[in-house]
C-alpha positions in Angstrom: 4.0 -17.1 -17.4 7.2 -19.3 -16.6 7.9 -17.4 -13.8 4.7 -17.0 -12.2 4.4 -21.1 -12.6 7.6 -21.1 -11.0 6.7 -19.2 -8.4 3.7 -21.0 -7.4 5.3 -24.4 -7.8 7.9 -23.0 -4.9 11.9 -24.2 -5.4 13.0 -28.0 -5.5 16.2 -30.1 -5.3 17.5 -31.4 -8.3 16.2 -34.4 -7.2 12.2 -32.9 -6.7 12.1 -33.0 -2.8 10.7 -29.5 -1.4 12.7 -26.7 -0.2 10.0 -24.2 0.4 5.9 -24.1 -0.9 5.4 -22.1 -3.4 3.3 -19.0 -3.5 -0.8 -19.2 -4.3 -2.3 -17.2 -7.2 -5.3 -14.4 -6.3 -2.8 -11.0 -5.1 -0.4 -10.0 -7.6 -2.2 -6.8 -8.4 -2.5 -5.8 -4.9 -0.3 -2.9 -4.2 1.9 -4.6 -1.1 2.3 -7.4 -3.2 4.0 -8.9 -5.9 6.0 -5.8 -6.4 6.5 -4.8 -3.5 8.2 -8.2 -2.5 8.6 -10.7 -5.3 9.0 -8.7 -8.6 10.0 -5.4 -8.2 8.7 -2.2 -9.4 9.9 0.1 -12.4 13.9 0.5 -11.5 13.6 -1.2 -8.3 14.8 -4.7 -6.9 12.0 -6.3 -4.5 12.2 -6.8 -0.8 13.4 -10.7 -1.7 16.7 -9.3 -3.0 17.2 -6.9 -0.8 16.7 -9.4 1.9 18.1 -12.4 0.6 21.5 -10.7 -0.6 22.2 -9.0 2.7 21.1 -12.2 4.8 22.7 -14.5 2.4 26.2 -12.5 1.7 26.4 -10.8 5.4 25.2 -13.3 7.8 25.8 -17.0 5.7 28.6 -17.0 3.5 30.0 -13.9 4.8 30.9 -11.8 1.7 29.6 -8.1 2.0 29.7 -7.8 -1.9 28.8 -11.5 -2.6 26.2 -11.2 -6.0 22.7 -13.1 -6.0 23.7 -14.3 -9.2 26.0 -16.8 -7.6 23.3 -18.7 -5.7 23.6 -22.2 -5.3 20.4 -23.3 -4.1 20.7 -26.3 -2.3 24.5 -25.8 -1.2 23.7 -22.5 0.0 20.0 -23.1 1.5 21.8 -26.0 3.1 25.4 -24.3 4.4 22.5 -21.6 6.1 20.8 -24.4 7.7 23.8 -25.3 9.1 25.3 -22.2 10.4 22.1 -20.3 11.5 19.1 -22.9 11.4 19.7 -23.5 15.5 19.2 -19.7 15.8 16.9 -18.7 13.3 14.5 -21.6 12.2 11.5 -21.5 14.3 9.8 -24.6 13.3 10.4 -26.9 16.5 6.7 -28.6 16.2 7.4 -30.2 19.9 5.3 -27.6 22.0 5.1 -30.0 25.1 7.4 -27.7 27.5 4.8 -24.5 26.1 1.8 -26.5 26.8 2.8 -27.6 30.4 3.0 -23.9 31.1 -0.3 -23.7 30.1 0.9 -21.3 26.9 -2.2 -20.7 23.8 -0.4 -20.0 20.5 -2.8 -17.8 18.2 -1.2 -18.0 14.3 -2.7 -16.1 11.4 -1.6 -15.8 7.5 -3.1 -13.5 4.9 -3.6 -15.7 1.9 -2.0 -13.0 -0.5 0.7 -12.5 1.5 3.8 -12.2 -1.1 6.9 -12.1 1.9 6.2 -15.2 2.9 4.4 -18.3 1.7 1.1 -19.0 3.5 1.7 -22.5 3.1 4.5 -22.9 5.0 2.9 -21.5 7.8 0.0 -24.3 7.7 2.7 -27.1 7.4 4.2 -26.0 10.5 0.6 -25.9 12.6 0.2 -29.3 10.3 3.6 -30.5 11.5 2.5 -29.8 15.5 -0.9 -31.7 14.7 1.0 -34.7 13.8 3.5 -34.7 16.7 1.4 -33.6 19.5 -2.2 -34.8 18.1 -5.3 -33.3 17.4 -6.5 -33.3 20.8 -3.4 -31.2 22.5 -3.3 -29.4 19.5 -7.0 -27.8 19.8 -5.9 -26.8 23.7 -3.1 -24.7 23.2 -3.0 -23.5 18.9 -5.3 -21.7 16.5 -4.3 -21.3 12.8 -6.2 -18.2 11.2 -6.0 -18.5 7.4 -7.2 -14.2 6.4 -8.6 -13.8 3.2 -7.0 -11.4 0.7 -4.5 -10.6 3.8 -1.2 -9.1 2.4 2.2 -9.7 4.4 1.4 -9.1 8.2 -1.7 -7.1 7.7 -3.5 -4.5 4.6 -4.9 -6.4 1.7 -8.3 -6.5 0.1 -9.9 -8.8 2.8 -9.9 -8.7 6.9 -6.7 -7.4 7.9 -6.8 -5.4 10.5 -7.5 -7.2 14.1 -5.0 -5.9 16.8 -1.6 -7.4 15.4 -0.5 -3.8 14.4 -2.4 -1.6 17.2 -5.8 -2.2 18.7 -8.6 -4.2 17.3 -11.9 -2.6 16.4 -14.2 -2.9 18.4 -11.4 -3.1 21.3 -12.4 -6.5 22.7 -11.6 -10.1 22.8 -13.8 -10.9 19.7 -11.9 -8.6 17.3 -8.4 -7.9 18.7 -6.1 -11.2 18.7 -4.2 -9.9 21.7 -7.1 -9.7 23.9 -8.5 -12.7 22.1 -5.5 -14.6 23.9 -5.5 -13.0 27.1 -9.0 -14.4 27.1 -8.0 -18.3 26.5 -5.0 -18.1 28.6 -6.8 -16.4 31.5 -10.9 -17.7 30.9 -10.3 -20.9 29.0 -12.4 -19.8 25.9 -10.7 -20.3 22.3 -11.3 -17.7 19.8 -13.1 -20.3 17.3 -16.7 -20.2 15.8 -18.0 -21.8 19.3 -17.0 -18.9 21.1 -19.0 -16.5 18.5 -15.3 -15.4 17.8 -15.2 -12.6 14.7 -11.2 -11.9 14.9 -10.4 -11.4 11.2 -13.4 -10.4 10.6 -14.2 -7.1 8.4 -17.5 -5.5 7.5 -17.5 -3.5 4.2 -20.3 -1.7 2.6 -20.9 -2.6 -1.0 -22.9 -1.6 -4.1 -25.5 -4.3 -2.4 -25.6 -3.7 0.9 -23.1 -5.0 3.9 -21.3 -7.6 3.7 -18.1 -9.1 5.3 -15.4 -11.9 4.8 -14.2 -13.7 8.3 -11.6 -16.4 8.6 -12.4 -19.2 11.1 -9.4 -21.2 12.6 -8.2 -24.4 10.5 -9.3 -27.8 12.5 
């Protein structure tokens, strides 16, 4: 129980300032998550070690053989900031050269996705909000927050709308690629005013249809 608490509280300085959100409770049975990235299965490591040892010990501090059990975390969070954050850290929330160009940004986050926190993916659409307002905002970014979404796509929810092949039905309703060429090229946003049903899925149940959808945040 202490480390799932840890887990969703996400890590802190020493001090209690944020390094990264924290995970949410609801998919830790699912079977591309928990295990699969955070805890391991039987005789396994998970996809966080695997990743964070070869990114940490090949590409920051340079040791091939460097040992997880080493980690500093705010020394070495901080030397990787300084060495690859320029190259790596997408989180610029100035989109003013994008918008000129008349670019649409569609984001989307499965809510039991286990790679990566979903949270950190609404602070950065929260981030652009605050720098270039609400009403520039709305005219260029949707943030799709998916229901019982694993990492990228599967899951018990909607997870399935063109971001790995093509939507179904292939239109600009239901496939987020065609969804985009739609704003970019007709001006219509994929939101609830444009009858919009990306991330939606209909299931049959012991009760009839039914279906989950994720609108975009506001």
């Amino acid at each position: 129980m202490k480390a799932l608490k840890t887990l969703y509280a996400g890590p802190t300085t020493a001090k209690g300032e944020r390094i990264y959100p924290g995970w949410y409770p609801g998919g830790e049975g699912e079977l591309g998550g928990y295990t699969i990235w955070l805890t391991g299965m039987a005789n396994t490591f998970s996809g966080q070690i695997y990743l964070g040892t070869q990114f940490f010990g090949s590409m920051v501090l340079e040791k091939p053989f460097w040992n997880f059990n080493d980690f500093d975390l705010e020394k070495d969070v901080r030397t990787a900031d300084e060495r690859l954050g320029t190259v790596l850290n997408a989180v610029n929330p100035d989109l003013t050269a994008f918008y000129r160009r008349g670019g649409k940004l569609i984001l989307y986050h499965g809510w039991s996705d286990a790679a990566v926190s979903p949270q950190n993916t609404i602070n950065y659409y929260e981030s652009v909000r605050k720098t270039m307002g609400d009403e520039s905002t709305q005219k260029l970014v949707r943030l799709f927050m998916v229901p019982g979404m694993e990492h990228c796509n599967l899951g018990t929810g909607p997870c399935f709308f063109g971001q790995a092949g093509k939507g179904t039905p292939y239109d600009a309703d239901h496939d987020v690629n065609l969804a985009i060429e739609r704003w970019v090229e007709q001006g219509t946003a994929p939101d609830k005013s444009s009858r919009c049903d990306l991330c939606r899925r209909h299931r049959q149940s012991d009760s009839g249809n039914s279906h989950q959808a994720a609108l975009p945040l506001p």
